[in-house]
N, C-alpha and C positions, 0 to 999 in steps of 0.2 A: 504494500500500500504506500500510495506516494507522499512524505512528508513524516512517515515515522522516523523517530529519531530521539532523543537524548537531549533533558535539559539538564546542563552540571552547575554545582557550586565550588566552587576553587579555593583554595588558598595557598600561599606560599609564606614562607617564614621571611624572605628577605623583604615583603611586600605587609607589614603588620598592620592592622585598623583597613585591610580591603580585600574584598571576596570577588574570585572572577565570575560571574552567571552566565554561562554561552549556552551554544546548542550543538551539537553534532551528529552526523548521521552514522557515523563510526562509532568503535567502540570509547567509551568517555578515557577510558587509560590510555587510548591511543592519541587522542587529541590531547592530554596535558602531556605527554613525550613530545607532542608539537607547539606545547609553549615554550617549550624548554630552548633558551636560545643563547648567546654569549652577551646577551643584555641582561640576563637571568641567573644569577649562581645559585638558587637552588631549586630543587623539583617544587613543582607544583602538587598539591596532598586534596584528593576529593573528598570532598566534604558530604555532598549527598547527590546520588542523582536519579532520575526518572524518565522512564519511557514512554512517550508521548504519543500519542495520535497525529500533530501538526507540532513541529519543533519549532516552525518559523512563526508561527500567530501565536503559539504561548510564549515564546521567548520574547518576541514584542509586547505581551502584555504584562510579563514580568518585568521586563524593564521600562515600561509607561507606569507600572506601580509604585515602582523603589527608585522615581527619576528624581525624587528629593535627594537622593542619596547617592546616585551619582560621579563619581571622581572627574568624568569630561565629556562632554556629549559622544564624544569619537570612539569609546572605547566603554568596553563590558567591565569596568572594573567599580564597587559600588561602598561606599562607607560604613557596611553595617557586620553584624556580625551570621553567622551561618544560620544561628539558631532563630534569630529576629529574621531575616531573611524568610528561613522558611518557613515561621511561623504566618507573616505576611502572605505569602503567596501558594500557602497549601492548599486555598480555593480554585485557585489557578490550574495547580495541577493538578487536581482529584478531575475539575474539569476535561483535561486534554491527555487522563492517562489511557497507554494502549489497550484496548481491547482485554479483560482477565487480568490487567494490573492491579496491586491496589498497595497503599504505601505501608504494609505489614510483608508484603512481595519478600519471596526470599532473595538473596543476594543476585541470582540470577536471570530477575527479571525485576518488574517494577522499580526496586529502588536498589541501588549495587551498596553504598555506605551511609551511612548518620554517624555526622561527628559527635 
């Protein structure tokens, strides 16, 4: 189905007080090995994430929610902390999770981690 995919929350240690929110249609551990850059000295650590129905209309609605918090218009990176994050936006995704997910999911679907 077109547009299943992965909403993640990120965090990195050398990045403290900001949580990354993206979306990917990959595996979410595959896409924070592709944050990982020489502008980055350390890994990126998933915090939580979920499988979605439309990756690209919940991901814009999670960040049209948490746009107070924000770090740059240009960039998914957001001032809050993982657990307010999802607390915020768990209507969000209960909405747009895939088919048979639900956020009790074992690791191998619905949701991979909760920090």
């Amino acid at each position: 189905m077109p547009g299943i995919g992965y909403i993640y929350f990120a965090s990195n240690s050398a990045m403290p007080g900001f949580l990354k929110i993206g979306r990917t249609e990959a595996p979410p551990t595959k896409r924070l090995g592709e944050l990982r850059s020489t502008g980055v000295p350390t890994p990126f650590v998933l915090d939580a994430c979920f499988r979605v129905t439309d990756s690209l209309s919940a991901e814009e609605r999670i960040h049209a929610l948490l746009a107070p918090c924000r770090a740059a218009a240009d960039r998914e990176f957001f001032t809050i902390s993982a657990t307010d994050a999802l607390r915020s936006c768990l209507p969000v995704l209960v909405e747009f999770l895939a088919h048979g997910e639900s956020p009790a999911a074992p690791a191998s679907s619905g949701v991979l981690r909760l920090k």
